[in-house]
C-alpha positions in Angstrom: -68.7 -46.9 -95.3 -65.3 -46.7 -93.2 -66.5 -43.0 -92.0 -68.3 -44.5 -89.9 -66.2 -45.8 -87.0 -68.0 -47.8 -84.4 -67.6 -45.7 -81.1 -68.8 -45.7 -77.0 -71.5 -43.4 -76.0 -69.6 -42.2 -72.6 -73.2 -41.3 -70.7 -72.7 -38.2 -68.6 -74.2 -37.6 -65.4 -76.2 -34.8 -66.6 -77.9 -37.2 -68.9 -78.6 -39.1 -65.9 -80.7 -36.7 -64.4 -82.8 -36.1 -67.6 -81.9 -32.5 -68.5 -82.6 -34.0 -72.6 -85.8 -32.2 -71.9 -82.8 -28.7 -72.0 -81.6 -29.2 -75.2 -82.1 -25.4 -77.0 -84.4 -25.4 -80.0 -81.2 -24.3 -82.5 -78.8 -26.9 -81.1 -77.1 -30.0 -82.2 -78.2 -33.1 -79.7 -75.3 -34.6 -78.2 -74.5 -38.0 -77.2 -70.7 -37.7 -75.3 -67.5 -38.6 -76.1 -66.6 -41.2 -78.2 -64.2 -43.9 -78.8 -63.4 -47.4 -80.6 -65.7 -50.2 -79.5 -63.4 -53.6 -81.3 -66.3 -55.9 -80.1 -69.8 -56.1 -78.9 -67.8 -57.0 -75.1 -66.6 -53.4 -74.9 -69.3 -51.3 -75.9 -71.5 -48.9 -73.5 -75.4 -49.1 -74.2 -76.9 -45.2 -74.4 -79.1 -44.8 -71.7 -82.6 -44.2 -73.5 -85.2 -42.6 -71.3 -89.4 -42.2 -71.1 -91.0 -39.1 -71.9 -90.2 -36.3 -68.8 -93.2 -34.8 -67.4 -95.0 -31.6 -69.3 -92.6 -31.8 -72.5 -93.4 -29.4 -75.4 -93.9 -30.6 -78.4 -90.8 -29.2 -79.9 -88.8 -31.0 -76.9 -91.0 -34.2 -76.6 -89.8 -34.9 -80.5 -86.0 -34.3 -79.5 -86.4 -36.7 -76.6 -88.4 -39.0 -79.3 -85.3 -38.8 -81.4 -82.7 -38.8 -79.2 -84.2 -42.1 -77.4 -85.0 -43.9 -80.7 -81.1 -43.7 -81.2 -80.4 -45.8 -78.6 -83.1 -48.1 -78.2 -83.0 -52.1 -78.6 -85.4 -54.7 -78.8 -88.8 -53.9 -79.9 -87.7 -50.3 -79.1 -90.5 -50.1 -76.0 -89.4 -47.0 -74.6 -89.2 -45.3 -77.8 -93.1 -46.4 -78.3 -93.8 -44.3 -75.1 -93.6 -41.4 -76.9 -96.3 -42.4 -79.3 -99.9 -42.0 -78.9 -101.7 -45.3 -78.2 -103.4 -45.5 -81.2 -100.0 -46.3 -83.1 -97.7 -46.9 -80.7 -97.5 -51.0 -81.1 -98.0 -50.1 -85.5 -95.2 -48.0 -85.9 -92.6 -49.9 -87.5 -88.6 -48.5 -86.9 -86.4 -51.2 -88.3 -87.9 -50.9 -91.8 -85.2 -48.6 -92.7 -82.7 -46.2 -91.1 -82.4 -42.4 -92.1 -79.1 -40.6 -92.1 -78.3 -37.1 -91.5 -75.5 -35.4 -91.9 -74.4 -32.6 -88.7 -77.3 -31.1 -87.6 -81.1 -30.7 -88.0 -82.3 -27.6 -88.6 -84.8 -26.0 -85.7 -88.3 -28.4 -85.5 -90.6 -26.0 -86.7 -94.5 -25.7 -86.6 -95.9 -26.2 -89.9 -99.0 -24.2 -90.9 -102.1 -24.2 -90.3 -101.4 -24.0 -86.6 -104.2 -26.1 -85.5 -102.9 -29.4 -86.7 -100.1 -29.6 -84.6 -97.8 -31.5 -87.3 -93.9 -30.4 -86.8 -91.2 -30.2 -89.8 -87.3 -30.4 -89.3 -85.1 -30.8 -92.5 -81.1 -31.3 -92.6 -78.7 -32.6 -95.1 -79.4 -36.8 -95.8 -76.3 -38.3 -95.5 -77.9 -42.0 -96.4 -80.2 -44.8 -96.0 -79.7 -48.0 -93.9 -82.4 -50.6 -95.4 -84.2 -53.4 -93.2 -81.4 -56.0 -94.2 -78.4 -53.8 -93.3 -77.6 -52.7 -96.8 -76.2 -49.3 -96.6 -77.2 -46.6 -99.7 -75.2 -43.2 -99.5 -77.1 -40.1 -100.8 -74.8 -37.4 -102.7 -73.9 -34.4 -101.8 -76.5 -31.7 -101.7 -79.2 -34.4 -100.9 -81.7 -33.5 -97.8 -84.5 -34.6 -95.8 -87.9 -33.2 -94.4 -89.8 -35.1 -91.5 -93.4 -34.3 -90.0 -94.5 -35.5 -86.9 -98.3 -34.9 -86.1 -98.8 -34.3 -81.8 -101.9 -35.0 -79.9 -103.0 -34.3 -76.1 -102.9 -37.8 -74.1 -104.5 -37.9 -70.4 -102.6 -33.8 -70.5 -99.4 -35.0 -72.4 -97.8 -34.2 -75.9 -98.0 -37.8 -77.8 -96.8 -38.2 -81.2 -99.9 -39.4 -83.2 -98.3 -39.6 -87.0 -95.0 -40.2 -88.1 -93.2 -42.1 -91.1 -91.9 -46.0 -90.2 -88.0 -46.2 -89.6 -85.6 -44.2 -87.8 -83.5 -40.7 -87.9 -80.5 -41.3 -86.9 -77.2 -38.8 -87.5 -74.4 -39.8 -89.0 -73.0 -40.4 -84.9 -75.6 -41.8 -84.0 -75.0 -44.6 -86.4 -71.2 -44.8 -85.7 -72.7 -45.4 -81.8 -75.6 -47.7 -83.2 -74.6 -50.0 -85.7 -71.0 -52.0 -86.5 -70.2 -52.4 -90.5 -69.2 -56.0 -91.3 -69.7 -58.5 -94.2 -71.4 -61.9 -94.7 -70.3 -63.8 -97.4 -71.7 -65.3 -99.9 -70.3 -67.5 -102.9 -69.8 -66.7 -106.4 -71.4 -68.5 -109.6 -69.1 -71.3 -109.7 -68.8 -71.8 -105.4 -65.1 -71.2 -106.0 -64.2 -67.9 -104.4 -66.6 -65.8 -101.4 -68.0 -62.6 -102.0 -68.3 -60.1 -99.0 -71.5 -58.5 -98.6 -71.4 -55.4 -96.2 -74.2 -54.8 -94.0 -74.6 -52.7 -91.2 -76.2 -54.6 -87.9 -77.4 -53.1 -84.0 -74.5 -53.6 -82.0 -75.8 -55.6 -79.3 -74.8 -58.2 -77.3 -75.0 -60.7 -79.8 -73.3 -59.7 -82.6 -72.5 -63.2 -83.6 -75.8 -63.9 -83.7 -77.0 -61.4 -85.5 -73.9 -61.7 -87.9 -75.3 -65.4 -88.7 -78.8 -64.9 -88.7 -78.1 -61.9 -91.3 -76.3 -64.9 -93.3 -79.3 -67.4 -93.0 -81.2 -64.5 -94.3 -79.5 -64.6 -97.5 -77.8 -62.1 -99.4 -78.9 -58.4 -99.7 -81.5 -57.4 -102.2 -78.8 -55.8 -104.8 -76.0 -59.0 -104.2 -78.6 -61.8 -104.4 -78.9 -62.2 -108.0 -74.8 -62.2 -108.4 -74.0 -64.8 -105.8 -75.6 -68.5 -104.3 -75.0 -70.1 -101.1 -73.9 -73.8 -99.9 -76.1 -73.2 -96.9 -79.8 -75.3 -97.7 -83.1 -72.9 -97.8 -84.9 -72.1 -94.7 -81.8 -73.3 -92.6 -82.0 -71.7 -88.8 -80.1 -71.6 -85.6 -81.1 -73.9 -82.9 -80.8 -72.4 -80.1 -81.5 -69.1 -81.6 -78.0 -67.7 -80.7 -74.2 -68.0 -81.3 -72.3 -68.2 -78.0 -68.4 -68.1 -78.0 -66.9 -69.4 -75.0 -63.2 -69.4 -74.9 -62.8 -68.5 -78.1 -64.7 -70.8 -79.9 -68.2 -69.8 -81.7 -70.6 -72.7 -81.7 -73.3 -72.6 -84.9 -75.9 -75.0 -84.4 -78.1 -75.3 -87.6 -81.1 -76.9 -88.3 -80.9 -80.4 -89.8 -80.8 -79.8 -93.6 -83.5 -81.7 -95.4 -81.5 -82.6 -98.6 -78.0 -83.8 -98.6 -75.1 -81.4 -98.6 -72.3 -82.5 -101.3 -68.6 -83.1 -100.1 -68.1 -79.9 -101.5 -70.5 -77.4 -100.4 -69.8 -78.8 -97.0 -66.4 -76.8 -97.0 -68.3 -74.1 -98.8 -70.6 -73.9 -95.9 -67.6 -73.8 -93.6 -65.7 -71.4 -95.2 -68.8 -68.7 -95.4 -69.8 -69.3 -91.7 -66.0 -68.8 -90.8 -65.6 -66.2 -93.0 -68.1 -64.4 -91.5 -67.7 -64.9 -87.9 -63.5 -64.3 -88.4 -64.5 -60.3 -88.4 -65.0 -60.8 -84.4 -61.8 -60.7 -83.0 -62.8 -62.5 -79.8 -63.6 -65.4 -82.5 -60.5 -68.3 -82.9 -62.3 -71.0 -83.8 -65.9 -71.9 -85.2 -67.4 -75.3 -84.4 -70.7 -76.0 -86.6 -72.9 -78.6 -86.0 -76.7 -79.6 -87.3 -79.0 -80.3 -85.2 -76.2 -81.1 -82.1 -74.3 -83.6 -85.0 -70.5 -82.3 -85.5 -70.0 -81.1 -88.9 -66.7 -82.9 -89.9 -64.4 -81.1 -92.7 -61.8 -83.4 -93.8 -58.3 -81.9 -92.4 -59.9 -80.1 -89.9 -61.0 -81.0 -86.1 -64.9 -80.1 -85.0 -63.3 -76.3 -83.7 -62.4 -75.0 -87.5 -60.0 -72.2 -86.7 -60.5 -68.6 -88.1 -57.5 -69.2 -90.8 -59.2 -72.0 -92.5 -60.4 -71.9 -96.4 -57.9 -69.1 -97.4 -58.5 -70.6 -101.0 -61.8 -69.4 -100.9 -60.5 -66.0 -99.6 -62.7 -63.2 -101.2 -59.3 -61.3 -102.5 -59.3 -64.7 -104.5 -55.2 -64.3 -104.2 -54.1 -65.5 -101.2 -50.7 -65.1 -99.3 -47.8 -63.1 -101.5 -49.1 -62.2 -105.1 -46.9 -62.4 -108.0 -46.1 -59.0 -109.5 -45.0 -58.5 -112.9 -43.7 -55.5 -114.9 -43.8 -55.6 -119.4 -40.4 -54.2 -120.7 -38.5 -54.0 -123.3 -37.6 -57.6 -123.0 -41.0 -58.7 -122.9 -42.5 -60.0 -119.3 -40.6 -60.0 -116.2 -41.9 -61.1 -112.8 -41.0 -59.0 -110.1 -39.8 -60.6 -106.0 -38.9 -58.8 -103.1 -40.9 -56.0 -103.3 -40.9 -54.5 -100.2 -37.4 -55.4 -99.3 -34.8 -55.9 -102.4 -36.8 -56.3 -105.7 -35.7 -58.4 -108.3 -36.7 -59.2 -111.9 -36.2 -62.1 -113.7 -37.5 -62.3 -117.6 -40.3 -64.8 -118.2 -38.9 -66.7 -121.2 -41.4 -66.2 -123.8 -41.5 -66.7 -127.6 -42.9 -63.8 -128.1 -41.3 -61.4 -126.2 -40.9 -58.9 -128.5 -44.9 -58.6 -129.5 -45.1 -58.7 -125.8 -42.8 -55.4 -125.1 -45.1 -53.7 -127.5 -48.7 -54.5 -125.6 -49.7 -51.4 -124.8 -51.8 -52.9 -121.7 -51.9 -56.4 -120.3 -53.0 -58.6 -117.7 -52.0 -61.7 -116.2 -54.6 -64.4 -115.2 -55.1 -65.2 -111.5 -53.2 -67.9 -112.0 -50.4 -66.3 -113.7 -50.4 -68.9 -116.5 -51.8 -66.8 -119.0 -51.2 -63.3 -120.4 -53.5 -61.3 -122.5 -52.8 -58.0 -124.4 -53.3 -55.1 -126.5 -51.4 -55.3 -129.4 -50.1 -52.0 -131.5 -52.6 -52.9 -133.7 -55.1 -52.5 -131.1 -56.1 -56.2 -131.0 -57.0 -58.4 -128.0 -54.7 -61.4 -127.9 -54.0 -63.8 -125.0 -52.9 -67.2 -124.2 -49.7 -69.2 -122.2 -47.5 -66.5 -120.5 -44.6 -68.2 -122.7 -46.6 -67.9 -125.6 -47.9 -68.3 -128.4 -50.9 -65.7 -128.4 -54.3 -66.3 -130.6 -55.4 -63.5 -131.6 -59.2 -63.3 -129.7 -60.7 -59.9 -130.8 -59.5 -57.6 -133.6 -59.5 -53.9 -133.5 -62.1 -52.0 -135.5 -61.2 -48.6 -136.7 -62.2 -45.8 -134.5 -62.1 -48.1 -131.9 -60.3 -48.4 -128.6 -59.7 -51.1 -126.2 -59.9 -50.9 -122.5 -57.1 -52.7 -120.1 -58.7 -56.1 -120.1 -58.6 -58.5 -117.1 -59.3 -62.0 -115.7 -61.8 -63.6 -112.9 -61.5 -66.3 -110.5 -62.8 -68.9 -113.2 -60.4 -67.8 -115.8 -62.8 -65.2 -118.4 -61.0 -62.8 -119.6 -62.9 -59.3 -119.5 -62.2 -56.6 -122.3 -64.3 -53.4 -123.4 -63.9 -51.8 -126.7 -65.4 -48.5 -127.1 -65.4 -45.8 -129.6 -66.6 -42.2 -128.8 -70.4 -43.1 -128.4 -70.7 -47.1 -127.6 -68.8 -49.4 -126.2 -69.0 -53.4 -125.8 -68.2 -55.8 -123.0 -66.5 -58.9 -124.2 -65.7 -62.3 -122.3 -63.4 -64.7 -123.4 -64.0 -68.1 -121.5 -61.1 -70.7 -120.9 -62.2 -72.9 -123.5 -62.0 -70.2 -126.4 -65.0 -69.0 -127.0 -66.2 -65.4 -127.2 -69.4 -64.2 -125.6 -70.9 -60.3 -125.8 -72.0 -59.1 -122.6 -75.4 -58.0 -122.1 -75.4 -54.6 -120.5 -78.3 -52.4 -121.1 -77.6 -48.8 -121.2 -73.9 -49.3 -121.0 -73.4 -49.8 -124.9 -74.8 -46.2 -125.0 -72.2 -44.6 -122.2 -68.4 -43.1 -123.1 -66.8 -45.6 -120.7 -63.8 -44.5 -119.2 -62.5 -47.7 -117.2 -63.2 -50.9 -116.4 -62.8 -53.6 -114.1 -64.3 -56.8 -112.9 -63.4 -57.9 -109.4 -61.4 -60.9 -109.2 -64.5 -62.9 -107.4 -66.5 -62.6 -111.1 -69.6 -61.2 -109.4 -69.0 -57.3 -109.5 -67.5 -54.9 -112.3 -66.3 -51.6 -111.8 -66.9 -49.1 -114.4 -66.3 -45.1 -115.2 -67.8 -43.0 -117.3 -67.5 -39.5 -118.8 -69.4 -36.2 -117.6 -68.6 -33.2 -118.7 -65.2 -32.5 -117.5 -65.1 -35.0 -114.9 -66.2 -39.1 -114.6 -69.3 -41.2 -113.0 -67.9 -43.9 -111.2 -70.1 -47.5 -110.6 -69.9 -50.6 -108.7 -72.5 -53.1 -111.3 -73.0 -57.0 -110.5 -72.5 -59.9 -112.8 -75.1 -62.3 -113.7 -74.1 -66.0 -114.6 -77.1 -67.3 -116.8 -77.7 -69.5 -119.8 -77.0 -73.4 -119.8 -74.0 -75.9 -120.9 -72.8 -74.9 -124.3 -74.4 -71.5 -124.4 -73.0 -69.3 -121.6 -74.7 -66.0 -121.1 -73.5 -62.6 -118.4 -75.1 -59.7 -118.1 -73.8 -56.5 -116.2 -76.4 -54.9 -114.7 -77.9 -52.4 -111.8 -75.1 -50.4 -111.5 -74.8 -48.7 -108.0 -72.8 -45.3 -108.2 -70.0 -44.2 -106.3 -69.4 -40.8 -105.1 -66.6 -39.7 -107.0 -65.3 -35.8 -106.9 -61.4 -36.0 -108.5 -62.1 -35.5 -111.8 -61.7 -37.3 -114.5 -61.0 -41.1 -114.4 -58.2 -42.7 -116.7 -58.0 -46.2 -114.9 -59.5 -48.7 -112.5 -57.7 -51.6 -110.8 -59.2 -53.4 -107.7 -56.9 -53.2 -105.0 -58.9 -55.7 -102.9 -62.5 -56.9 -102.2 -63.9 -53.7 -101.2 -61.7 -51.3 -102.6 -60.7 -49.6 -105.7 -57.3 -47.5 -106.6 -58.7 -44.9 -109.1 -55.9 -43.1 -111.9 -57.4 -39.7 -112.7 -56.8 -38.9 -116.6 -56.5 -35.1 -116.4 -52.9 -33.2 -115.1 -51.2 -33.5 -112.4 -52.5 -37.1 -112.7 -52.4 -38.6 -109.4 -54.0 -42.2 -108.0 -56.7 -42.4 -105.0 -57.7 -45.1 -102.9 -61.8 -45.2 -103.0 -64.5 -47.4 -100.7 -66.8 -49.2 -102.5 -69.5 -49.0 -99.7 -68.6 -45.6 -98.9 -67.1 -42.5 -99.3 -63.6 -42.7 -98.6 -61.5 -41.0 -101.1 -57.9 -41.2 -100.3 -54.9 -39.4 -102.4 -52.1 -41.6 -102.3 -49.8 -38.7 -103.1 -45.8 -38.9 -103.5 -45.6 -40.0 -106.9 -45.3 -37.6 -109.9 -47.0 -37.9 -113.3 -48.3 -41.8 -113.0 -49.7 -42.8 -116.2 -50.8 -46.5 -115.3 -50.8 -48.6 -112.0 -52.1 -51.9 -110.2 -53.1 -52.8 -107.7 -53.3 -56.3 -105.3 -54.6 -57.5 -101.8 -52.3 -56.7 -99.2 -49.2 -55.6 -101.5 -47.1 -53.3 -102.6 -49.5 -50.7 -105.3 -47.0 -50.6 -108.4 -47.3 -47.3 -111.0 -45.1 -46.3 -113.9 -44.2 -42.5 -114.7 -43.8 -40.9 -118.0 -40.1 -41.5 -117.5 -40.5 -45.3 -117.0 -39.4 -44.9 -113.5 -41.3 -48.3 -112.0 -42.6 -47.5 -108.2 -44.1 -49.0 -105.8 -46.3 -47.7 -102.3 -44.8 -49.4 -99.2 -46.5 -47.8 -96.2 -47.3 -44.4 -97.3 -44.1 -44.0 -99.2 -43.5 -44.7 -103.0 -40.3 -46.1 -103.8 -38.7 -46.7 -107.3 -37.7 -50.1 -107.4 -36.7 -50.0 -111.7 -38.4 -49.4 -115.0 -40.7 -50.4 -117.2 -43.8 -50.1 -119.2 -47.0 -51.7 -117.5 -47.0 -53.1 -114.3 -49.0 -56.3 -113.5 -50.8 -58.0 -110.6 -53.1 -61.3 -111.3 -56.4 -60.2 -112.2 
C-alpha cells in the first residue's frame, strides 16, 4: 500500500507539556508534521505519555488512543490506561485497525450506568499479527466500545477489544511497508511478500525475524523456502556496521544442498537490500562463514539478480507482431530499431491476434484466426496445443519462470484455465468458482506463484490477485488457482492485464475513451497513465519502456510520463 508513506512525527512543545488531555470532543487528534523517514537511523519516536491526572472518560480514551499509536515494546505505558484486572491480558499486536480521517465524537452508549463508550469512522484496513496488510473497500466502517471503571478515583478502561486503532497517519508514522521473500515452487525465481513491521530501531532485525517466521498466512501455500525449519538468529539481532549486515543463524540440523545455499543467500539479501544503509550481507551459522562460490563472506546487495523476483533481469527484449511476422524491437528509449525475427511462419504469425513470448524469448505462442492456441520455437514451426471451440474465446495467454504457458478460454458463462508445460503436455487448472465467472483478463506473474484475473460486474470489472498451487507428483502435475484476494478497482471495465513488475499491474479498460492505469497490488494506487489516445492492447515489463498500439497501428511507448510513437504494428510483446 504505497499511500502509505513512512513519515517523522515532529513532537511539538505543546505535546510536551501534555495538553492531549485538550483535544475537543469533535476534533481530529493530531500528531505534527510529517516527512520521509528512508531508514530506521532517521526517524523521530512519538512521545507517548501516562494518563494525566482527573481525565474524563471521553479524554482518558483519546489519550489511550493517541498513546497506543506510538507505543513500543510491550506497549507499558499504553497498559496504564487499563484497569489492573486486564492490563497485563490485553493483547495489541494481534491485529491493527485502520481508519480512515477522523473518528466520529466518543459517545456514551446507553444505559448510562455501564459506562461503555462508542466511536465509529470509516475502516480504511486491517494490519494482521504477521504484517500482512488487508484493505477494506470503500464505504466500509468501524464501531469500538470501551467499558470505564473508577481506580483509587481515576477513569481506567476495564473492557476493550485486543489490537490497535490506528488512522491511516498514524500508520504511515508507525509502521515501514517492505517485502521478505520467499521462493517459488521450483527455488528458481523469489517472490516478495509485503508486510508491514513497527519501525524501530531494528528494522533489520525485525525484517529477518519476519523471514524466519515464514511466509504470510495467504503466500505460504504458493511459495517454500531454502532456509531449514525452526532456524533463529543468534544473537537475537542484525547489526550493520559500516555497511555490512551480519545474520547469524542457528546451526541447521540437516544439510543445506549446494543449491539452496545460494537460495538462502539470495532471500536474506533480497530482503535486507530494501535498507539503503545495507551494502553488503555477511551470513554465518552458528559464528561459521557461510561461503557462496564467487562471492567473499560480505555478499554485496547486487548479488543473485537471476533470482530477481521481476524474473527478467537487466534490459528486457521487446517485441512488436507485424505484418511481417515478429520483430524484436532495441533502443527503446533512445533510437528504436526493429529487426524481423526470421521465422517460417511468419505469415501465420502476422495473423495472431494475441501472442506472447516466453521468458526466455525462445518460444512464441499465439491465437490463431481460427481462434486456436498454438506455440513453439520463435522461428517456428508451431503445434497446434488447444483448438478453439465454437462460442468460445481465448484470453492473451502467457508464460512463467519455468516455461508453462497459461491460456483461458471462456465463453459467456464459463471459462477454463489451461497450462501447457515445457515438455508438451496439457493440464486443466483447478479453480473453484472461477469456471463459473465471465473472466475478463488474465495473467500469471512471471514468478508462477500469483495470477491476476478480472471479471465482469454489471457495467464495470472485479479485479483479483489469486495464488498458484504446485501439487501432484512426477508424471502427473497438478495447479490450482485459488483464494483470490480482490483489488479495489473503480475505472470501469477491464479489457486487459499485463504485469508490469512484481507488485504491480498496468490495467487496459475495455469501455471508450479506453485508456491504461498503473494499479498496486497491495494497495490502492490507481494511476492513469494518460497521453495516449484510443489504445487497444499494451505490455508491460520491469523497469522498461510500457509499449501500447492504437487503432491506427501507431506503436508507442511511455518513457518518463511521456508516450512516444516509435512505429507500428499489431501486438506488442514483453517476455512473460
Amino acid at each position: 500500500m504505497r499511500g502509505l508513506r513512512i513519515t517523522i512525527a515532529i513532537i511539538t512543545l505543546t505535546m510536551l507539556t501534555g495538553c492531549l488531555s485538550h483535544i475537543p470532543d469533535s476534533g481530529t487528534v493530531s500528531y505534527g508534521a510529517e516527512a520521509y523517514a528512508p531508514s530506521e537511523q532517521n526517524f523521530v519516536r512519538t512521545l507517548v505519555s501516562p494518563p494525566n491526572p482527573g481525565a474524563t472518560p471521553q479524554d482518558l480514551i483519546r489519550e489511550f488512543l493517541a498513546a497506543a499509536a506510538g507505543d513500543q515494546g510491550d506497549y507499558a505505558t499504553s497498559r496504564l490506561y487499563l484497569a489492573p484486572e486486564i492490563r497485563y491480558s490485553w493483547q495489541p499486536q494481534v491485529e491493527v485497525r485502520i481508519y480512515s480521517g477522523r473518528l466520529q465524537n466518543i459517545h456514551l452508549r446507553a444505559p448510562r450506568e455501564l459506562n461503555t463508550y462508542g466511536l465509529t469512522g470509516p475502516r480504511l484496513g486491517t494490519i494482521d499479527q504477521q504484517g500482512h496488510y488487508q484493505r477494506e473497500f470503500s464505504g466500509a466502517s468501524l464501531s469500538e466500545y470501551f467499558s470505564l471503571q473508577q481506580v483509587d478515583g481515576q477513569w481506567r478502561i476495564s473492557s476493550l477489544a485486543d489490537g490497535r486503532l490506528l488512522s491511516e497517519s498514524d500508520v504511515a508514522r508507525s509502521y515501514r511497508r517492505l517485502n521478505i521473500y520467499f521462493l517459488n515452487s521450483s527455488k528458481r525465481s523469489l517472490v516478495p511478500d509485503p508486510v508491514y513491521l513497527p519501525v524501530t530501531l531494528g528494522i533489520s532485525t525485525s525484517l529477518i525475524n519476519a523471514l524466519l517466521a515464514g511466509p504470510t498466512t495467504w503466500l505460504s501455500p504458493a511459495v517454500t523456502s531454502a532456509i531449514p525449519f525452526s532456524t533463529s538468529l543468534v544473537a537475537g539481532s542484525v547489526p550493520i556496521q559500516q555497511g555490512v549486515a551480519s545474520v547469524d543463524l542457528s546451526a541447521p540440523a540437516v544439510r543445506i544442498s549446494s543449491s539452496d545455499v545460494r537460495a538462502l543467500s539470495a532471500q536474506i539479501v533480497w530482503t535486507l537490500k530494501q535498507l539503503a544503509e545495507v551494502a553488503a550481507v555477511r551470513i554465518t551459522f552458528g559464528r561459521v562463514p557461510l561461503i557462496v562460490a564467487g562471492s567473499g563472506q560480505a555478499q554485496s546487495r547486487f548479488s543473485y539478480s537471476n533470482f530477481s523476483p521481476d524474473v527478467l533481469a537487466g534490459v528486457s527484449p521487446s517485441f512488436v507482431i507485424g505484418d511481417q511476422g515478429i520483430s524484436q524491437i532495441t533502443g527503446l528509449t533512445s533510437k528504436p530499431t526493429f529487426a524481423v525475427v526470421e521465422s517460417s511462419k511468419a505469415g501465420a504469425v502476422s495473423r495472431f491476434r494475441a501472442a506472447a513470448v516466453s521468458l526466455d524469448s525462445k518460444s512464441l505462442a499465439g491465437i490463431t484466426e481460427a481462434n486456436s492456441l498454438v506455440s513453439g520455437p520463435m522461428a517456428g514451426p508451431f503445434a497446434l496445443r488447444a483448438v478453439g471451440i465454437a462460442g468460445t474465446e481465448w484470453l492473451p495467454p502467457s508464460w512463467d519462470a519455468d516455461g508453462n504457458l497459461w491460456a483461458v478460454q471462456k465463453s459467456a458463462n464459463r471459462s477454463d484455465i489451461y497450462v501447457i508445460t515445457p515438455d508438451g503436455r496439457t493440464i486443466a487448472v483447478e479453480a473453484g468458482l472461477f469456471a463459473n465467472l465471465n473472466v475478463q483478463g488474465f495473467r500469471i506473474a512471471r514468478d508462477g506463484s500469483r495470477a491476476a484475473y478480472a471479471i465482469a460486474n454489471g457495467d464495470s470489472s472485479r479485479l483479483f490477485v489469486a495464488r498458484v498451487i504446485h501439487f501432484g507428483l512426477g508424471m502427473d502435475p497438478k495447479l490450482r488457482v485459488e483464494a483470490p484476494i480482490e483489488i479495489p478497482w473503480s475505472g470501469g471495465p477491464i479489457g486487459s492485464i499485463s504485469w508490469i513488475d512484481a507488485m504491480d499491474l498496468a490495467i487496459l479498460t475495455a469501455s471508450e475513451p479506453r485508456s491504461i492505469w498503473r494499479v498496486g497490488i497491495d494497495g490502492p494506487e490507481q494511476i492513469n497513465l494518460a497521453g495516449i489516445v484510443e489504445p487497444i492492447v499494451m505490455t508491460s515489463a520491469p523497469g522498461m519502456p510500457m509499449l501500447a498500439i492504437d487503432r491506427e497501428g501507431r506503436l508507442s511507448a511511455l518513457v518518463g510520463e511521456s508516450w512516444f510513437v516509435i512505429g507500428t504494428g499489431k501486438y506488442p510483446i514483453y517476455p512473460g
